[in-house]
Residue, then its C-alpha position, 0 to 999 in steps of 0.5 A: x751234701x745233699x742231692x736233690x731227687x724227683x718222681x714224675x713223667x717227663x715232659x717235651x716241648x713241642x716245637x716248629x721250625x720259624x722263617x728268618x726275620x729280622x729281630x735285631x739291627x746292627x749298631x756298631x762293631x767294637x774291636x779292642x785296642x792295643x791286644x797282644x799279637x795272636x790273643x784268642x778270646x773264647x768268652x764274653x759277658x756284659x755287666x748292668x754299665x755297659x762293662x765289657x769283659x773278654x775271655x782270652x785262651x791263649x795267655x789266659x787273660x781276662x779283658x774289661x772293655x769299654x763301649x769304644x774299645x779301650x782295654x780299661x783293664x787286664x789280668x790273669x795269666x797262665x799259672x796256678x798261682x792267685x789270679x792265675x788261670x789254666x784254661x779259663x773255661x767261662x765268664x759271669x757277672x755276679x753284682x758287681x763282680x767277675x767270676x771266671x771259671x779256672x778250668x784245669x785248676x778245679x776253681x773259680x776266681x772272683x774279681x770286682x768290677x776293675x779286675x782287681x783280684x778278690x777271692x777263689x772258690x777251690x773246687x777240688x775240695x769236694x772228695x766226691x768227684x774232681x771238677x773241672x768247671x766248664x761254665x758258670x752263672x749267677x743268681x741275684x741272690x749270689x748262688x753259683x750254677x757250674x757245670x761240671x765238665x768231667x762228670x756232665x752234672x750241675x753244682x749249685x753253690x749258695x754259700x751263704x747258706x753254706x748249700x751244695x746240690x748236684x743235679x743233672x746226673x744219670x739218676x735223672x733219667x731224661x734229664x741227665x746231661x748228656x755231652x753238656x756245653x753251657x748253661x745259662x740262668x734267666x731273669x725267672x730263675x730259669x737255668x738252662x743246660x745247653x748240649x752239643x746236639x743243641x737240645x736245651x735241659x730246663x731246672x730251677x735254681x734247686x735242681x727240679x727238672x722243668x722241660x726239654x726244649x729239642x734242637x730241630x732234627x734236621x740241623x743236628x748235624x749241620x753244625x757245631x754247637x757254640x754257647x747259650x744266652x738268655x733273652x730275656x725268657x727265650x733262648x739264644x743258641x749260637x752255631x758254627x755256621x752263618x748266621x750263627x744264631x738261633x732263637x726259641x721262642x717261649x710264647x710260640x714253642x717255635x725256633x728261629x734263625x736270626x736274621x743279623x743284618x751287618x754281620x759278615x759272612x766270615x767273622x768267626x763268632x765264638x761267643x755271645x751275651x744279651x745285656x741291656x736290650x744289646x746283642x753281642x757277638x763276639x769274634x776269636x780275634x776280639x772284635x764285637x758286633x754289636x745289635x740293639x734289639x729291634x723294639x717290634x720283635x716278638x716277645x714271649 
């Protein structure tokens, strides 16, 4: 297993704080019909046909929804068994497939695009450190990023090539994860590590550190610090705290507070994803609020 190592000075982005503007316009709100009673759902992602795929913690199931709110399909299952999860942690779309990380079972588990069950990737094999896979992305190419909640590192799986690195740790200096919540990858390879402080830790797909993107002094402690979507070059970072979201803007430097227009005030957002030029919120009782990207927004 080979570990990818660096020499150079680190580099910080300089940053300012933008106003609210109105970047998205509120389309529709899907809620999920005929879910169990008490479900929460913790993760969402969207695949290239509009498919809808919820996380639940609670029954530890897995949901593919459509546009309308019909629950076309369900799976998984508390358990250890195949198919089954212990605290799914996160939810990715690779081709055509789902890939959901199983937590307390150190694995990952893959479906087709039905939630048909198709294979699982052990983790626990790795006789360096146990993995507890806290958050997942995908590449065109079908390499793995996972953040490794246990030890604050990444591992990139490419088995095809039958490759593994890890990156991320202390011998990274600046850029050793610190507190890690979610990573996400962009359409230019860009993987971004999201922290609790906000911070955002910037690799490319080989574990090469690339930047530090500093979350704004004066709202650390504002809020809790939720998930990460990529938008497609700049940056989503979703809070605790209405309007919930903020964007950096990668042509400007600059952050921004979306301004989200039909969002109530007291949906608890828990989770988001951007797919096919659609922002999508996703509250712990399942509901979605749905907005299109506003085609006079700044683009990097």
């Amino acid at each position: 297993m080979k570990r990818v190592r660096f020499t150079g000075l680190v580099l910080v982005m300089l940053i300012g704080f933008g106003t609210i503007r109105a970047q998205y316009r509120f389309e529709k709100t899907i809620k999920p019909q005929q879910m169990r009673e008490g479900a929460q759902f913790t993760s969402i992602a969207v695949n290239e046909f509009d498919d809808i795929y919820l996380l639940e913690s609670k029954f530890s199931e897995i949901y593919r929804v459509d546009q309308n709110g019909t629950i076309l399909n369900r799976n998984g299952g508390f358990g250890w068994g195949q198919g089954q999860f212990d605290r799914p942690a996160d939810l990715g779309v690779s081709g055509l497939n789902i890939i959901v990380a199983d937590c307390n079972n150190h694995r990952l588990q893959r479906y087709d695009r039905k939630l048909n069950y198709i294979a699982t990737q052990d983790l626990s094999s790795d006789s360096r450190r146990l993995i507890y896979p806290l958050s997942i992305a995908s590449s065109r190419i079908n390499e793995i990023f996972i953040l490794s909640g246990e030890t604050a590192e990444v591992l990139r799986l490419y088995v095809e090539k039958n490759e593994q690195t890890w990156f991320g740790g202390i011998e990274y200096g600046a850029y050793a994860l610190y507190r890690p919540v979610s990573l996400r990858l962009n359409e230019k390879g860009v993987l971004t590590v999201l922290q609790q402080d906000g911070n955002l830790i910037q690799f490319d797909r080989f574990g090469n550190p690339l930047g530090i993107i500093p979350f704004p002094d004066s709202l650390k402690a504002a809020f809790n610090i939720l998930g990460l979507a990529a938008v497609p070059e700049n940056w989503l970072v979703l809070t605790d705290n209405y309007p919930n979201v903020y964007e950096y803007s990668a042509k400007s430097r600059e952050w921004r507070r979306l301004l989200l227009p039909g969002l109530p005030p007291a949906d608890r957002v828990v989770a988001l994803t951007f797919q096919n030029d659609r922002l999508y919120l996703l509250n712990a009782d399942g509901g979605i609020a749905v907005f299109a990207d506003n085609k006079f927004r700044l683009k990097p």
